[in-house]
N, C-alpha and C positions, 0 to 999 in steps of 0.2 A: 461784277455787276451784270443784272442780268439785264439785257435792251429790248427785249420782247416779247410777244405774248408767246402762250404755251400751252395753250388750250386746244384738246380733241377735239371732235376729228382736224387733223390737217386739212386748211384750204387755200386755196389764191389769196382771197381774200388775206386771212394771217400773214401771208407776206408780203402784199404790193397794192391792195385796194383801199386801205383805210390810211388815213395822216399817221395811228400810231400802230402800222402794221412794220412788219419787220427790218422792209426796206426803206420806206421812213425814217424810222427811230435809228438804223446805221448810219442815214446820212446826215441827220441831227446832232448826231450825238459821236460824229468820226475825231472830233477832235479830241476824246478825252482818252483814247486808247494812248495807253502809258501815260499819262499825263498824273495817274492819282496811283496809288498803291493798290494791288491787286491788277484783274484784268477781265475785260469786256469777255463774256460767253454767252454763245448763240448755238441754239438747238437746229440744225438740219435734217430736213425729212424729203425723205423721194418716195414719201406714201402712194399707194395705188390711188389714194384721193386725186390726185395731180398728175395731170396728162403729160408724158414723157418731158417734153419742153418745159412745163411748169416745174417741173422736177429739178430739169439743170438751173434756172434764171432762182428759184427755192436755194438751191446750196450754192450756186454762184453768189449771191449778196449774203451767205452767210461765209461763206468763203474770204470774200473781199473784207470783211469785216475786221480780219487780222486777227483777231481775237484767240480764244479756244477755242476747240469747234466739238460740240456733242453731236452723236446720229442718233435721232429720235426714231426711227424705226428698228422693228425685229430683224436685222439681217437676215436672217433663214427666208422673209417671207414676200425678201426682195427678188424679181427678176433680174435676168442678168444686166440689162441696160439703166436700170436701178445703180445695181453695183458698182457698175461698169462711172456713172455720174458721182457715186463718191469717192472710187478711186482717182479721179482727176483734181477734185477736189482738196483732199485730205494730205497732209496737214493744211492749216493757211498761212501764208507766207510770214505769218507777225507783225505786218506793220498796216494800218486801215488802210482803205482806198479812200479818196477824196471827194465829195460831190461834185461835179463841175457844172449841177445845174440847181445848186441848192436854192437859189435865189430867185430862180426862175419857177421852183414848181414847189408845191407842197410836199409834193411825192416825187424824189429825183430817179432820173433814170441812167444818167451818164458818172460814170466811177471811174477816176484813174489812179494808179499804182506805180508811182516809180519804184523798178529794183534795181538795186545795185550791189552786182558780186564782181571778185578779184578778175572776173573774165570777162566784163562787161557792163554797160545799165541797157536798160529799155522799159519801155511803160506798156503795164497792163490795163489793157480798156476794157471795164465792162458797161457793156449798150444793154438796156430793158427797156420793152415792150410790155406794160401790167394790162394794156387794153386786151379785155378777151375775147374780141368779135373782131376786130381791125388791125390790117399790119402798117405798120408806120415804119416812113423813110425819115433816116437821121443821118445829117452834113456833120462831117464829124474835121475837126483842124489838126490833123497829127506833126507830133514832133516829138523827135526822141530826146533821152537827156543829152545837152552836150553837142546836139547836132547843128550845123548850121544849116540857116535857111535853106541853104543849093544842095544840100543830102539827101539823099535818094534815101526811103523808109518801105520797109515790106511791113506788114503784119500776117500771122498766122493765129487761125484760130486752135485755142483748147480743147473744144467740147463737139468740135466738127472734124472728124478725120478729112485731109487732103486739102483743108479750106487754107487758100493763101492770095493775100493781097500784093499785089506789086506797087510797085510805083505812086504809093500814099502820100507824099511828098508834100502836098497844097492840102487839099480838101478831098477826100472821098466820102460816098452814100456809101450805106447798107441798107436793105431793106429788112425788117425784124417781123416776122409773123407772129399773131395775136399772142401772148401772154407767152413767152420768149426770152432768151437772150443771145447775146453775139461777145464772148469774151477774148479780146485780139490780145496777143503779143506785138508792140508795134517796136522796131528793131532798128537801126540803122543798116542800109545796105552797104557790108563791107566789097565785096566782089570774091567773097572765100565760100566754102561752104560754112551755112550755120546755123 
């Protein structure tokens, strides 16, 4: 099933400015992933149309979408920070992200992801910013799976080399720059390396 438009040229807009833009229709529509026969596919594009940023928050909510994931561009006519945004990307994890603000906005911006492998869980947060003149701060409540209250939480981001959170524990800000995203790993602090 396809959940989104597909229409040239690539813009902001097709992914994050209209109710039935891309990231809309993932967050409408996250519950049916696996639910019916077949599976959810989403076109990813890191077009020169979309300003570096737009590019990553573009295949992050196609990313989270758990689905298939198509690359709508000509690789060859990708630079390498292009590249560079769908190798982080690619594959998606297979299972959707959740809206945690569907209720709240037309067009959700907050995505979370529990993973669970034999070595661990922790929740993948993706924070979007679609406004494209203004940056906006977002209070965000982390908790890992399984952790209790009194657990010390890092997160690390994907898409920012060196970017780490400490002690997220209660409530931490981000601030998100116009038409953006912030996708954290948020972990339990074991006291190991991890």
């Amino acid at each position: 099933m396809r959940i989104e438009l597909d229409q040239p040229p690539v813009t902001w807009g097709q992914y994050f400015l209209h109710s039935a833009s891309s990231a809309p229709a993932a967050a409408k529509r996250y519950y049916f992933h696996k639910a019916q026969p077949g599976s959810t596919t989403t076109t990813t594009s890191c077009s020169p149309n979309l300003t570096p940023r737009q590019a990553q928050a573009a295949a992050s909510i196609v990313s989270l979408s758990g689905g298939n994931m198509i690359a709508g561009d000509r690789l060859t006519d990708l630079d390498t920070t292009r590249l560079e945004i769908l190798r982080k990307v690619f594959p998606s994890f297979g299972e959707a992200a959740r809206p945690l603000d569907l209720f709240e906005s037309d067009k959700p911006e907050i995505f979370a992801l529990k993973v669970k492998k034999k070595f661990g869980e922790w929740i993948v947060l993706g924070l979007f910013n679609a406004n494209e003149k203004t940056p906006v701060d977002k209070r965000i409540r982390a908790r890992a799976p399984g952790s209790g209250s009194k657990q010390e939480l890092c997160g690390v981001s994907f898409l920012e080399p060196k970017s780490f959170l400490a002690n997220c524990a209660k409530v931490f800000s981000v601030r998100l720059e116009p038409a953006s995203v912030l996708v954290l790993a948020i972990h339990e602090k074991r006291g190991v390396p991890q």
